[in-house]
N, C-alpha and C positions, 0 to 999 in steps of 0.2 A: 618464494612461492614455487612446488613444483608444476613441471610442463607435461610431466607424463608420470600416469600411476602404473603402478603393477598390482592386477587383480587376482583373487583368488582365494582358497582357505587361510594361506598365512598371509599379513598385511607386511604393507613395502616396508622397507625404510625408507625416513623422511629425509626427502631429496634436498639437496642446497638451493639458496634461494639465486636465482640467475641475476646477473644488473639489466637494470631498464630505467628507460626514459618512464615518466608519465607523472601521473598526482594521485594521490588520495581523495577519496570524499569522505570524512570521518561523521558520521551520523552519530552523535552523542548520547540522541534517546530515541524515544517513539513515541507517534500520536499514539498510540492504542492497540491493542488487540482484541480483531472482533473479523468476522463474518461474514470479510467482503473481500471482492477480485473484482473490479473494474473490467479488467482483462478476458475474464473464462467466464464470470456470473455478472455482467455489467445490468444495470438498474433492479440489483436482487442479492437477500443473502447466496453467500460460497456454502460449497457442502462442509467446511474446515474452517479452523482458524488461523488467523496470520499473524504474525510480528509485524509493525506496519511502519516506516520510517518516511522520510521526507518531506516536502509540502503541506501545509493542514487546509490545498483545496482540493485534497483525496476523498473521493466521494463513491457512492456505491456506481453510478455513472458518471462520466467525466469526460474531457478533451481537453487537448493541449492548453487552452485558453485558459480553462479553471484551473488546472496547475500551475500555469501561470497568473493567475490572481489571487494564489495564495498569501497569506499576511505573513508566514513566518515560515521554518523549517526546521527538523530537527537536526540537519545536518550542518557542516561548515561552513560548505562555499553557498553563501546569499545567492549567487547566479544559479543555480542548481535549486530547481525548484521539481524535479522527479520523486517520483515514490518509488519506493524498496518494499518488497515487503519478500518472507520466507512463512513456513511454517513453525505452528508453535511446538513445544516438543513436552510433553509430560512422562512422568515417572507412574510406572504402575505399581501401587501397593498389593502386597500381598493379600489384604482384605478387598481387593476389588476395585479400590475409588484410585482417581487420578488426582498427581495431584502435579501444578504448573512446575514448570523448571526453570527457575531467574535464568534471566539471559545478563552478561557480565556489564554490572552496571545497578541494577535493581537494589534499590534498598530500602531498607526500615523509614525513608521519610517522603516518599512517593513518587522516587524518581523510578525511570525506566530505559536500563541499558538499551544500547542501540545493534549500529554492524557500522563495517569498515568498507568499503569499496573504492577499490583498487581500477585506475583507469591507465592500462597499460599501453604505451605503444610497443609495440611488439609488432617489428613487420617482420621477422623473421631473415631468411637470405633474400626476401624482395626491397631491400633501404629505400628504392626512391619509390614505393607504394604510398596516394595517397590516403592521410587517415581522413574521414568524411566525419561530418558531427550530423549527430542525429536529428532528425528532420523534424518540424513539429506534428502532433499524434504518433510519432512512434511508440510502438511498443513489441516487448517482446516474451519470454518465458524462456528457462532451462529445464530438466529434468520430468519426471513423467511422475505423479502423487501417487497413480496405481501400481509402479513396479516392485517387487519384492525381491530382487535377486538382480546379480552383479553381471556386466556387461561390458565388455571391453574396445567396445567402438568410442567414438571420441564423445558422444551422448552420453556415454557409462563413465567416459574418465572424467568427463567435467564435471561430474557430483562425488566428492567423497566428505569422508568424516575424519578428524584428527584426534588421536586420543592425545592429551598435553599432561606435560609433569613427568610422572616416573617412569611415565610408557613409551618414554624415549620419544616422542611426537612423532609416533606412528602413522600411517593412512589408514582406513578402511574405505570400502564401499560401501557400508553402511554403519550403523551403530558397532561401537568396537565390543568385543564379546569379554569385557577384563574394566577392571576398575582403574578411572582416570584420575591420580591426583588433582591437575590442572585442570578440571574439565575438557568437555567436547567441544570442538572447533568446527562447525561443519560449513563445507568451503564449496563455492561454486564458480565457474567459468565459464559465463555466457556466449553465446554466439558473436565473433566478429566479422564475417564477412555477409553483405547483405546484398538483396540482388537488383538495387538501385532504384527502385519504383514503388515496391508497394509498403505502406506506415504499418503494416500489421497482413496475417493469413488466415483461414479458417481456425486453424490450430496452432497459429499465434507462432510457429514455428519455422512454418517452410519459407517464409522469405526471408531465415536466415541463415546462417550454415558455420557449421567450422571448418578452420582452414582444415586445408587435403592432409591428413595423416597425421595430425597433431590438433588437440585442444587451443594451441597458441602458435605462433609463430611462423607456421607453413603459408603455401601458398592460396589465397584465394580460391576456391572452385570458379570455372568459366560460368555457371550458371548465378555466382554469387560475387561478381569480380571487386566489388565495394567492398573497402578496409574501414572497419569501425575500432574506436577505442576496444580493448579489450578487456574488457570486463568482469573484475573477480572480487568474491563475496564472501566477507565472513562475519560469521554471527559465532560469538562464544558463549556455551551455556556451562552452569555454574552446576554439573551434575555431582561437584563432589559434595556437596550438601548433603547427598543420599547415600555415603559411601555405608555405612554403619546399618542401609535399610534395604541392603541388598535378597535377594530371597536363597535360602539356604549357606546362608553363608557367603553369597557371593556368585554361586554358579547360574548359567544363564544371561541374560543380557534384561532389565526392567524399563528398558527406556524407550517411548514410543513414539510418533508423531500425530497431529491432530487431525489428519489423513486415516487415521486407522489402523497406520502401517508400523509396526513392531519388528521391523527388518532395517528401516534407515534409509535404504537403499530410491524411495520415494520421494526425499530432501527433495526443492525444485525453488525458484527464485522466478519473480518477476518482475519487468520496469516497466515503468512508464513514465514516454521522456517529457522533463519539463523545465527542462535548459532555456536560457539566452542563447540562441545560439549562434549568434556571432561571438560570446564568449567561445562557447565550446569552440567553435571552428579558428578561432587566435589560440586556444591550447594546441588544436591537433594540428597547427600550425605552426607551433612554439614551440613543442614538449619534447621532441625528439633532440637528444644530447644535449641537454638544457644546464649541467652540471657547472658553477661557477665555484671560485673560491671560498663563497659565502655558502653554497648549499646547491639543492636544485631550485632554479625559480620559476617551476611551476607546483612545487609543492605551495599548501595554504601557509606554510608559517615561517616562509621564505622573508624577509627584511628588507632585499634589495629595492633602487627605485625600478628597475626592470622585472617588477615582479606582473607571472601572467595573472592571476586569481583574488584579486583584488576586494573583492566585497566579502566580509566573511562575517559568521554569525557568531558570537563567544557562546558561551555555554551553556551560562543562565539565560538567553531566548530560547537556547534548543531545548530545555529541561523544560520550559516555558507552553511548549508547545504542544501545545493537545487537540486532541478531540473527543465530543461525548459517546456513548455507546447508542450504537443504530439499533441494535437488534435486543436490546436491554440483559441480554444474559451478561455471569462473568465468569470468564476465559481465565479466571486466578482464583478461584477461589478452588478448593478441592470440590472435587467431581465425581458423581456415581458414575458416570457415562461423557462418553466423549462429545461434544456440540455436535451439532448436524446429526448425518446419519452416517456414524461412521464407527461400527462394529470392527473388532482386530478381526484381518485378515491377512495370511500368509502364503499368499500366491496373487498374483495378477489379475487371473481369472476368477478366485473370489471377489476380488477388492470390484474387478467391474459388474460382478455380478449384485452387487450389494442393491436391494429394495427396502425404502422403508416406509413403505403407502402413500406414495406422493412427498415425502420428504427430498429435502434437496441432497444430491453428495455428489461425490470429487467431479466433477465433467458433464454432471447429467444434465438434463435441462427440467426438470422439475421446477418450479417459482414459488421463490418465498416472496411478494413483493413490501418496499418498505413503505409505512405509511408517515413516517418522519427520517431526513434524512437530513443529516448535519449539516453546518454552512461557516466554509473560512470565518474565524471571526468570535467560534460560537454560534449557539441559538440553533434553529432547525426549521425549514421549511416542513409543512404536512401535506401529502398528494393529493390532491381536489380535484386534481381532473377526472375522475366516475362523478364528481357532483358536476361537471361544465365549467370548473373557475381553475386558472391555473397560477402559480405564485410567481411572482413580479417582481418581489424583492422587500428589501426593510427601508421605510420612508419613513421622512422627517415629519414630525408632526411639533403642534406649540400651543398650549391650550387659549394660550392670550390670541392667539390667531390660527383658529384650526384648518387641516389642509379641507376638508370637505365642512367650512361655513354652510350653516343653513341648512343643512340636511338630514335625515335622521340616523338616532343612535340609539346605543342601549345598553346597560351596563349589567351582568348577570356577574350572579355569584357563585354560577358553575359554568361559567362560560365553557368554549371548546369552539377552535378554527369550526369546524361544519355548523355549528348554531348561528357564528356573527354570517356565513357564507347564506346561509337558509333564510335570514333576518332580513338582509339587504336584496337579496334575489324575489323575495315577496312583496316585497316594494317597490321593484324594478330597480332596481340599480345596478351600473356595471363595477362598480368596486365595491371590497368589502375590506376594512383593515381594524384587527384587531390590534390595544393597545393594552398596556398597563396591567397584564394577565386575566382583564374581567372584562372591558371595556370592546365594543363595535361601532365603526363609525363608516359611512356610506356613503357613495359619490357617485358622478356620472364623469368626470372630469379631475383631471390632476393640474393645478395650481401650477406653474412657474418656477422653477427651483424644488420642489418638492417630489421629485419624479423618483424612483430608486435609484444608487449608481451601483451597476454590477461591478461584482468583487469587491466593491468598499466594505473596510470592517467597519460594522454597527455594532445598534445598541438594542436588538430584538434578540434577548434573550431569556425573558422573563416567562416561564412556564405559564400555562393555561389553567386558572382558576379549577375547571370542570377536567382535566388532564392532564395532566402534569409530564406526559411525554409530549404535549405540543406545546409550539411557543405560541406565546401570543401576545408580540410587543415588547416593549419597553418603556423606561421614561422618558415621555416626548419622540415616541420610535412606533410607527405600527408593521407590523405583519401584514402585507398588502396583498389581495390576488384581484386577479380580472377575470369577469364572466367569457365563457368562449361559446361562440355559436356552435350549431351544429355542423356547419359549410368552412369551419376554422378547427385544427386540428389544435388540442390542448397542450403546449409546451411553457412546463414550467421554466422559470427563470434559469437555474442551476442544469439544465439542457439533460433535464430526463423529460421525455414524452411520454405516453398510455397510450398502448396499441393492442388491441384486443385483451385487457385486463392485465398487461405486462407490462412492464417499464422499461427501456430502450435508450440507451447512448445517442 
């Protein structure tokens, strides 16, 4: 892995990989790609799409917590419950339409390649530095989605591209201007040094920094004296699929981001952390010269009894792992136009000039808000806090003994969350829970054992008779929310809130 690029019109050559202590996180697949940053557009579509890796309790709003009650992960280490996610990268045809670029992995029977990340200890000439494991809520971002041009401070060298195969596994700063046997590699190097206090920044950035004069290995800045694993990212795309569909022959570069950006150079990566972190902190307390006869043992596929990474996911749960689409478009099908609002632009100052009538794009704050948002497990909560109800969670229900006995119900055959919500609320009721995708059942009180348990994977997945984007229930499972006063702010279960018509982390 190189430590340092050389920018400019012609691309480096690729540097030798240095030794180091540390581990891998090998992310097998992905839940999905779709329309959402937790991070920059949290309880709302992103102006872009992403490659989404990790956790499946990755939510368009989220906290550490629900990363942490997630059911499965696409990745190796079970402890390791963060999300990954990058941008997706499309191929523009000569006729106009975009069409998606398999990332290395994807194939004919509906799996979904992943990325690699790379958890370096790298303290450079400081050895007795300690490495800190990330705090709960941390999170963080590399790279800038508006830049269009190369930059040589350590911001500019932690984003490049690798062209792989015959192109000698060159670097660039952005998309290589030449066709890659091996496909594109494009590699990132997150912030390790942080400034001890704060989980996150306005711009998701300044609480963290690269070491002084180096992407890796140097010293600490005094403003950022905390050493973090060091963190490096790649995603491989399968550009040679298009070698044949190049425009004119070849000349040019066709390969774009779903940013807008036709330059590369806008690549960017985000985490959010959702470690064990007394795991993580026995790594960055382990990892360093960790090298035995057997192997390293903090690698995942280490064999010794001293091994540090212990809980690991095989293959078929990670390929297992998904999530539905939030915003119902699809980010793979070929495309006239790029999702969001996100017109090719080739300078910075177009890319932030971009308006597209209240449409959301890269950084703005424009609001798409979601009215169904997914939930570990499957199934999908719908926003009711504009009607006063806010969702609770998925209960147990049994019809030989229902949780709201005695009370009234009603079964439609175009049911919809807001009709069983409007049904129970006209009869004064504080609960409303729909079941069996048609069915409403109404309460003032929850039973004993029948209460939701958050982050348990259920069985409320059954689509809404009258909707088929909202759930509503299951067998023996309802869809539950609760009325909320006026003098009681609405927070749904999955900790998105309604505040002035917005949704809120």
């Amino acid at each position: 892995m190189p430590s340092s690029l050389l920018f400019g019109l012609a691309a480096s050559l690729s540097l030798a990989v240095p030794a180091y202590a540390g581990f891998q996180v090998q992310c097998f697949s992905r839940l999905f790609d779709e329309r959402l940053d937790p991070i920059v557009n949290p309880g709302k579509l992103s102006g872009h799409v992403h490659v989404i890796s990790g956790g499946n309790g990755f939510a368009a709003a989220m906290d550490f917590d629900r990363a942490r009650a997630s059911s499965c992960t696409t990745c190796n280490v079970r402890d390791d419950l963060s999300n990954y996610w990058t941008p997706k990268m499309y191929f523009h045809a000569q006729n106009g339409s975009f069409l998606p670029v398999p990332v290395v992995g994807d194939n004919q029977y509906g799996n979904m390649g992943g990325m690699v990340i790379y958890y370096n200890d790298n303290r450079g000439d400081v050895p007795t530095d300690t490495i800190h494991p990330f705090p709960p809520n941390f999170r963080m971002l590399a790279g800038n989605p508006f830049k269009r041009s190369a930059t040589a401070d350590e911001a500019g060298q932690a984003v490049h591209m690798k062209c792989l195969g015959d192109g000698g596994n060159v670097n660039y700063p952005g998309f290589p201007p030449r066709k890659c046997s091996g496909g594109i590699r494009a590699e990132v190097v997150m912030p390790s040094c942080w400034d001890g206090v704060n989980v996150d920044s306005p711009d998701h950035k300044s609480h963290v920094a690269y070491p002084v004069g180096a992407v890796e290995g140097g010293r600490c800045p005094p403003t950022h004296p905390k050493r973090l694993f060091s963190m490096f990212y790649e995603v491989t795309y399968s550009t040679e699929v298009f070698q044949d569909m190049w425009p004119d022959g070849g000349s040019g570069q066709p390969f774009v981001l779903s940013s807008g950006d036709p330059v590369g150079t806008g690549f960017h990566a985000d985490f959010l952390n959702g470690w064990d972190v007394a795991v993580l902190a026995n790594a960055a307390a382990s990892c360093q010269n960790t090298l035995t006869p057997n192997g390293n043992r903090c690698q995942p596929d280490y064999a010794g009894a001293d091994k540090v990474l212990r809980h690991m996911t095989d293959q078929g749960e990670a390929f297992a792992c998904k999530l539905p689409s939030v915003s119902g478009e699809r980010p793979n099908d070929v495309l006239g136009a790029l999702l969001g609002c996100n017109p090719l632009t080739d300078t910075e100052a177009a890319a932030r000039a971009v308006s597209c009538g209240g449409a959301q794009k890269p950084g703005g704050t424009a609001s798409t808000t979601l009215a169904n948002v997914p939930l570990p497990g499957g199934g999908s909560f719908t926003d009711t806090t504009p009607l006063n109800f806010s969702y609770i969670g998925c209960a147990a229900d049994d019809p030989a003994a229902r949780t709201f006995a005695g009370s009234k119900w009603v079964a439609l055959a175009d049911m919809t969350v807001p009709k069983c919500l409007a049904f129970c609320r006209s009869n004064s009721y504080a609960f409303a829970g729909v079941e069996w995708g048609s069915e409403c059942f109404c309460g003032n009180a929850l039973p004993a054992g029948r209460a939701p348990v958050p982050g348990a994977v259920n069985k409320c997945v059954k689509p809404c008779n009258g909707d088929s984007k909202q759930t509503c229930g299951g067998g023996g499972a309802m869809s539950l929310y609760k009325a909320c006063g006026a003098a009681q702010e609405c927070v749904n279960q999955p900790v998105l809130r309604r505040r002035r018509g917005f949704l809120f982390a």
